[in-house]
N, CA, C and O of each residue as an XYZ file, in Angstrom:
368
protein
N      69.401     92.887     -3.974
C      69.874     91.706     -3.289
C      70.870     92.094     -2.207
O      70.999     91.381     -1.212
N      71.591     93.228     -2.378
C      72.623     93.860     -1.227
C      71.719     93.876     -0.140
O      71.703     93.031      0.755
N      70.664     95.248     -0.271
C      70.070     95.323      0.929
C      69.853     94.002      1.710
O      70.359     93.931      2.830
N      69.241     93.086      1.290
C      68.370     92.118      1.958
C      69.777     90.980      2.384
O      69.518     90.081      3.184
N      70.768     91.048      1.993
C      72.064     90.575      2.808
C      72.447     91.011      3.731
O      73.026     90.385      4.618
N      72.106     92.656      3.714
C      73.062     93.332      4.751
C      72.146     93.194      5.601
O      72.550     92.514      6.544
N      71.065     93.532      5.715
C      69.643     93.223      6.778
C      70.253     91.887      7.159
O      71.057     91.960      8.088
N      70.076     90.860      6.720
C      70.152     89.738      7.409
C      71.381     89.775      8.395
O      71.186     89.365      9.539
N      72.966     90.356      7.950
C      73.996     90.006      8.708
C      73.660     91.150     10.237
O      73.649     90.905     11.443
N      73.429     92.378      9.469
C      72.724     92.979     10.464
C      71.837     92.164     11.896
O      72.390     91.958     12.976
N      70.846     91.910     11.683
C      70.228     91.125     12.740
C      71.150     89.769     13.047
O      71.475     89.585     14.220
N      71.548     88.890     12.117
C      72.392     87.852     12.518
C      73.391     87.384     13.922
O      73.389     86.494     14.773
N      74.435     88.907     13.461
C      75.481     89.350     14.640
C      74.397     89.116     15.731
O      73.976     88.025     16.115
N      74.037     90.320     16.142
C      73.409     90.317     17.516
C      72.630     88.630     17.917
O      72.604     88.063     19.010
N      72.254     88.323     17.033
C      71.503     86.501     17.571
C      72.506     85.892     18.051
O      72.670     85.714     19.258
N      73.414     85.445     17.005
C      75.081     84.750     17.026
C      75.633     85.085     18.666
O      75.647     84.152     19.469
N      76.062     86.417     19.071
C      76.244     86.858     20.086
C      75.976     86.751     21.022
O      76.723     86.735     22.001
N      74.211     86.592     20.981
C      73.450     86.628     22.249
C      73.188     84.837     22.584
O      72.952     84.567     23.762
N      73.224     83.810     21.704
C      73.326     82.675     21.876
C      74.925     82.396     22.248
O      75.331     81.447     22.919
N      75.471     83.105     21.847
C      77.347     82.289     22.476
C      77.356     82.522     23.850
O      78.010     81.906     24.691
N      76.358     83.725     24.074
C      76.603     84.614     25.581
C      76.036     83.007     26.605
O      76.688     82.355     27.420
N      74.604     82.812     26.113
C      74.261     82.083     26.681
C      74.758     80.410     26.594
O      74.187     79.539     27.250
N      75.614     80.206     25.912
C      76.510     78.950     25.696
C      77.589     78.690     26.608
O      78.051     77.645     27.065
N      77.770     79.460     26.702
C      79.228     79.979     27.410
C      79.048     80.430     28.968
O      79.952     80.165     29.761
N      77.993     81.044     29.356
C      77.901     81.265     30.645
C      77.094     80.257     31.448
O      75.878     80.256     31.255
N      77.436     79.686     32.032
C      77.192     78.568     33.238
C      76.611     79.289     34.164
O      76.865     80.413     34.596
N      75.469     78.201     34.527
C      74.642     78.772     35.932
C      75.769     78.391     36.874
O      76.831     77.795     36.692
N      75.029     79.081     38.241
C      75.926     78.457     39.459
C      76.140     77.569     40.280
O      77.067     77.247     41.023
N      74.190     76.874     39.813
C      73.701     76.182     40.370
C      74.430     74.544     39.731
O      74.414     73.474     40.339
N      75.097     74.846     38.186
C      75.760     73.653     37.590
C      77.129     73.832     38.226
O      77.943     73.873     37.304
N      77.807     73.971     39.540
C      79.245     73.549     39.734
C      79.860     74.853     39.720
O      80.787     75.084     40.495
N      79.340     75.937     38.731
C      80.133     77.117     38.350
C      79.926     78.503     38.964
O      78.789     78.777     39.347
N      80.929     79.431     39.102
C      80.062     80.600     39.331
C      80.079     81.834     38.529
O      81.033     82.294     37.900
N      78.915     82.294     38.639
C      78.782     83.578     37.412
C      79.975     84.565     37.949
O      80.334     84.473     39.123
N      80.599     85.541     37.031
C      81.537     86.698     37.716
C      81.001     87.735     38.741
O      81.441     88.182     39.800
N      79.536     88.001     37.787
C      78.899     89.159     39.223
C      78.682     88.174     40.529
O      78.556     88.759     41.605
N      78.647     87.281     40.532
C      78.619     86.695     42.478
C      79.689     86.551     43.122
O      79.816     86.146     44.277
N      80.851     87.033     42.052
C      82.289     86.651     43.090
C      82.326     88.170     43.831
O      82.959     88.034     44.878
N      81.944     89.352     43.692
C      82.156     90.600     44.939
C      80.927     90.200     46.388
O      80.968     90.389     47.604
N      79.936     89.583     45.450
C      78.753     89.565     46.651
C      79.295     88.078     47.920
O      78.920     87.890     49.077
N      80.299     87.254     47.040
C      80.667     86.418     47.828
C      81.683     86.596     49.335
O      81.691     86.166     50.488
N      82.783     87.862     48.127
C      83.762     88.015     49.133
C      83.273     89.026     50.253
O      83.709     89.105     51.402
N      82.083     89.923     49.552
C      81.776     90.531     50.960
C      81.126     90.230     52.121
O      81.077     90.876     53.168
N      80.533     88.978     51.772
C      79.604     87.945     52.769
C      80.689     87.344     53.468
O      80.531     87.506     54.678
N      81.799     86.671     53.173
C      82.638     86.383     53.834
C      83.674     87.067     54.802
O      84.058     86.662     55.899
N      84.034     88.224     54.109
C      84.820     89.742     54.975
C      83.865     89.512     55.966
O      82.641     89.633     55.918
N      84.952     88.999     57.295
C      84.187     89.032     58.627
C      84.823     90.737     59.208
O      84.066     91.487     59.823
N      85.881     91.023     58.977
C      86.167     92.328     59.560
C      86.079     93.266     58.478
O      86.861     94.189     58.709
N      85.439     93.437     57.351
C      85.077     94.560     56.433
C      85.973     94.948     56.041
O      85.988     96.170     56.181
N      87.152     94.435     55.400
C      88.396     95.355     54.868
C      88.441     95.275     53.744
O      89.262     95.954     53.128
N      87.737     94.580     53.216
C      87.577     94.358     51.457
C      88.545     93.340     50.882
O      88.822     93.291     49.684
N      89.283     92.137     52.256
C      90.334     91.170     51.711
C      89.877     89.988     52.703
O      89.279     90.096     53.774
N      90.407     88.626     51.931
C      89.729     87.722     52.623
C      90.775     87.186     53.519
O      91.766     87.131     52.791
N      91.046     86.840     54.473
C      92.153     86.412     55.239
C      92.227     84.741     55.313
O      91.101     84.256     55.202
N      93.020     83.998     55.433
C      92.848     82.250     55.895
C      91.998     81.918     56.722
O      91.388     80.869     56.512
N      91.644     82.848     58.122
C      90.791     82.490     58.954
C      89.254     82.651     58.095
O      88.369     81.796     58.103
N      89.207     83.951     57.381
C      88.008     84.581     56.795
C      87.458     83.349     55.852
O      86.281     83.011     55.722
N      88.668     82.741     55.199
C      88.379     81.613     54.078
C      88.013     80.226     55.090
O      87.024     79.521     54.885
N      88.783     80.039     55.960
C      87.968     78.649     56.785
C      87.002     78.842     57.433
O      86.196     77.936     57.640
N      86.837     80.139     57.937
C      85.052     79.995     58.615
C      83.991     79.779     57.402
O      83.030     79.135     57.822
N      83.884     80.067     56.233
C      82.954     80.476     54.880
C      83.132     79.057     54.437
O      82.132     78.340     54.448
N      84.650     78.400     53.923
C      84.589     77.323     53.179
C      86.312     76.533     53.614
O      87.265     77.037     53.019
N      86.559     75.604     54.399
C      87.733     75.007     54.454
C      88.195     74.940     53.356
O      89.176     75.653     53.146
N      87.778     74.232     52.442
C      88.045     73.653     51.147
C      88.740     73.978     50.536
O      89.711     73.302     50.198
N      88.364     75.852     49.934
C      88.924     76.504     49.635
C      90.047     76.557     49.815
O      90.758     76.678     48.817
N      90.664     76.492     51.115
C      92.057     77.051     51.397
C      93.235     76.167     50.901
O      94.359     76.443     51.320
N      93.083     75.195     50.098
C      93.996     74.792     49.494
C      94.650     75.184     48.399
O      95.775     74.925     47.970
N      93.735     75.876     47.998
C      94.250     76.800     46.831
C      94.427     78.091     47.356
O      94.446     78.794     46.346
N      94.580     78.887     48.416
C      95.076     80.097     48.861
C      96.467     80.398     48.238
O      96.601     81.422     47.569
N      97.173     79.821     48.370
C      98.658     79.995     48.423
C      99.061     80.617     46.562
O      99.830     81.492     46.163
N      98.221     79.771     45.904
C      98.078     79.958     44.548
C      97.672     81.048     43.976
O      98.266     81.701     43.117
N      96.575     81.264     44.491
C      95.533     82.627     44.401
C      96.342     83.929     45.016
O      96.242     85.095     44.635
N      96.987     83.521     45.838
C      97.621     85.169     46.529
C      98.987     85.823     45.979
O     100.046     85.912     46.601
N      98.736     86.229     44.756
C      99.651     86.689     43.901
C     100.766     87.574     44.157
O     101.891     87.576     43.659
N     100.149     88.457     45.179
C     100.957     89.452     45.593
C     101.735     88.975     46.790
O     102.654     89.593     47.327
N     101.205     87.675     47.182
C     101.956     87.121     48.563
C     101.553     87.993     49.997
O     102.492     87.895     50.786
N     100.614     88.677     50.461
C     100.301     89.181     51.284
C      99.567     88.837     52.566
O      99.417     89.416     53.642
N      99.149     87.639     52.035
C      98.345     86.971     53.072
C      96.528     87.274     52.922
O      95.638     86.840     53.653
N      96.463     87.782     52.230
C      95.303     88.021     52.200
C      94.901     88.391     51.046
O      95.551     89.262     50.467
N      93.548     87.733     50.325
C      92.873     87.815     49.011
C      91.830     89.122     48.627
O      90.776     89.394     49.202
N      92.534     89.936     47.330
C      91.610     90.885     46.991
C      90.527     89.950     46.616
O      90.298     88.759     46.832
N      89.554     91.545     45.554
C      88.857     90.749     44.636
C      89.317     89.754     43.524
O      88.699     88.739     43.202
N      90.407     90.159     43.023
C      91.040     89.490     41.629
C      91.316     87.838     41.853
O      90.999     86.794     41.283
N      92.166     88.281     43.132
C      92.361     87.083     43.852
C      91.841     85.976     44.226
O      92.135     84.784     44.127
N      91.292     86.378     44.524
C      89.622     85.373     45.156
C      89.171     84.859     43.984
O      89.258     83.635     43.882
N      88.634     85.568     42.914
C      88.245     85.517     41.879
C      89.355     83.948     40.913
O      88.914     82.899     40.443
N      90.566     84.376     40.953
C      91.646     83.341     40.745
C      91.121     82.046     41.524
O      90.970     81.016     40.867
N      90.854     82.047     42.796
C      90.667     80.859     44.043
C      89.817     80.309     42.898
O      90.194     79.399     42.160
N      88.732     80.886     42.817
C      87.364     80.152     42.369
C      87.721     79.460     41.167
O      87.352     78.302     40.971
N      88.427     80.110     40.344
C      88.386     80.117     38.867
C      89.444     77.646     39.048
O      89.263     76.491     38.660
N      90.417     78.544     39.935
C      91.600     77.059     40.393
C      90.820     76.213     40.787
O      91.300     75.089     40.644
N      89.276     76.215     41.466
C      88.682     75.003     41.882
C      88.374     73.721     40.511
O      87.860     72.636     40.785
């Protein structure tokens, strides 16, 4: 009777897991965005390639956004890493 418990919790975990994964992660297309599209975002937006998004960089891509800049820019620099950006999205 052990074996055929431990078999079961065995396979269990991994189901349990792989259904929370999918519970929990939101398409993008519902309002949200997945984490791997926030680098492909900010580099579509990097109009001068420096790997940071600037206020101008954020109002040509999305006005909207920039209301939450000030929030998002942790380090106070004027300009959004990845983490950062990542913060913007997360504050919408």
């Amino acid at each position: 009777m052990s074996n055929s418990l431990s078999a079961k919790r065995f396979f269990l975990a991994p189901l349990v897991a792989f259904v929370a994964a999918l519970t929990f992660t939101q398409p993008a297309s519902a309002g949200f965005y997945v984490r791997e599209e926030v680098r492909p975002m900010l580099v579509k937006a990097d109009a001068n390639r420096d790997g940071f998004l600037s206020r101008p960089e954020i109002r040509a891509e999305d006005p909207s956004l920039l209301c939450g800049f000030e929030r998002a820019d942790v380090d106070r620099n004027g300009k959004l890493d990845l983490g950062e950006f990542e913060i913007l999205l997360i504050s919408l």
